[in-house]
N, C-alpha and C positions, 0 to 999 in steps of 0.2 A: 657762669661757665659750666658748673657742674649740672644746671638747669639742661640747658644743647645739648651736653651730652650723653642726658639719659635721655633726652627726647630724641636724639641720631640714632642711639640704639632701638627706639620703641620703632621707628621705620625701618632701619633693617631686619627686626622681627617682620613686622607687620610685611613687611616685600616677600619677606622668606617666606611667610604662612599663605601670602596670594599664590604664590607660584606652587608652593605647594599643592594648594588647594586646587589650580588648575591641571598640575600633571596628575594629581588624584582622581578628579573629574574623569579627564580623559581617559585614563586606562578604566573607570568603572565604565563609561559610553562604549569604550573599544571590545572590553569584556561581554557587554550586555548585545554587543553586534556579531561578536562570536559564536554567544550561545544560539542566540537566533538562528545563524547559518547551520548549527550545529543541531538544533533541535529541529528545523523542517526539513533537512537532510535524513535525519532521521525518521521520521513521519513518510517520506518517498518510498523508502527502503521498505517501512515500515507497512505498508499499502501492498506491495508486491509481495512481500512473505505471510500475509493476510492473504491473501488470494493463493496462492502458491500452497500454504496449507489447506487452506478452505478444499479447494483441487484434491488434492491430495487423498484426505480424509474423504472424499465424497467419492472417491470413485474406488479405492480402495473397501469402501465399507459394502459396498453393494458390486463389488467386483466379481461375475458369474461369467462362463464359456457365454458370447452375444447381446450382453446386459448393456453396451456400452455403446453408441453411435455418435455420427455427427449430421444434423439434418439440416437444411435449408426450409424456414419457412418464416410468410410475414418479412420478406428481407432479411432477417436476422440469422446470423449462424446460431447454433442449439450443439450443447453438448448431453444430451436424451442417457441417462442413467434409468433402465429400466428395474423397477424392484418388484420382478415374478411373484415374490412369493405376496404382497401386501397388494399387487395387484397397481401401482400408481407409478409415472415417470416423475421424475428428478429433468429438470433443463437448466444447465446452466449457461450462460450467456451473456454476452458485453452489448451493451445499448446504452446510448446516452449519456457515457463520460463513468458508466458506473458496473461493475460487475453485478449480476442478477441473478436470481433462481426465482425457478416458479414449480409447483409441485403441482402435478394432475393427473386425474383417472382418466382422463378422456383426452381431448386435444390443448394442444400447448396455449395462453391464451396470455398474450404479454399484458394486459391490464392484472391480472394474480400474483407479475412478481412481485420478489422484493429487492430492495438495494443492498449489498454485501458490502464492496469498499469499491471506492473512486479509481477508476485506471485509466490508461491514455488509449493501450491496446489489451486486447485479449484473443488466444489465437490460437485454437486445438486441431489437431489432425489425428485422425485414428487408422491405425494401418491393421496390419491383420493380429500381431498383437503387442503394441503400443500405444500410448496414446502422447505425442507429441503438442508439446505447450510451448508457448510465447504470449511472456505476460511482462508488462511495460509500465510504468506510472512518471512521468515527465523524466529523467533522465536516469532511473534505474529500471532494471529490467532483468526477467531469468528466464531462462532454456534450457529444456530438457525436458527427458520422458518419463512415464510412466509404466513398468510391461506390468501389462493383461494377461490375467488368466486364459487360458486355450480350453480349459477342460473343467469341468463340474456340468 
């Protein structure tokens, strides 16, 4: 008798540590499905504040009275940072899933760029002195401008 009843006990351990072992299971799968959502959420965001600064810094740095345009060429919109003084244009521009630059003395020549960071959209407007952005990467996104110098 006292045989059954350690062995009745060693199953209800043994039931107790399955079940265990399953709700353990599961919150570790649940947790590792979190972070997932959690970590390429982050990466989105991540991609738009990479460009959003890239932006920033690039037109800020070479920011002169006319230095700054938007042109059409090749298809492509061109955001044309001119740098007088070194003598060479800055274009920046969205083509093929990927924000770009390409740096030239001469004319803009999209085999020269290179790839910045992955975006959905990219979308600059320049007024007389702003320069108006919209920049996208699957469901985040930021707007807003940047004022341009009028005078130097």
């Amino acid at each position: 008798m006292n045989f059954k009843r350690y062995s009745l006990e060693q199953l209800f351990m043994l039931f107790f540590f399955i079940i265990f072992s399953l709700i353990l299971s599961f919150l570790i799968f649940k947790s590792a499905n979190v972070y997932d959502n959690i970590d390429s959420s982050n990466r989105v965001h991540e991609n738009v504040r990479i460009a959003r600064s890239y932006l920033f810094i690039s037109v800020k740095s070479a920011d002169i009275s006319g230095a700054i345009k938007v042109k059409h060429e090749n298809g492509v919109d061109l955001l044309c940072i001119e740098n007088k003084v070194e003598g060479f244009t800055r274009y920046i521009f969205f083509y093929d899933g990927f924000l770009r630059e390409c740096y030239s003395a001469d004319k803009f020549d999209l085999g020269l760029s290179e790839k910045i960071v992955a975006l959905t959209k990219f979308d600059v407007q320049v007024d007389s002195n702003q320069l108006h952005y919209d920049i996208e990467y699957n469901e985040a996104n930021a707007k807003g401008h940047i004022v341009l110098r009028t005078e130097f």
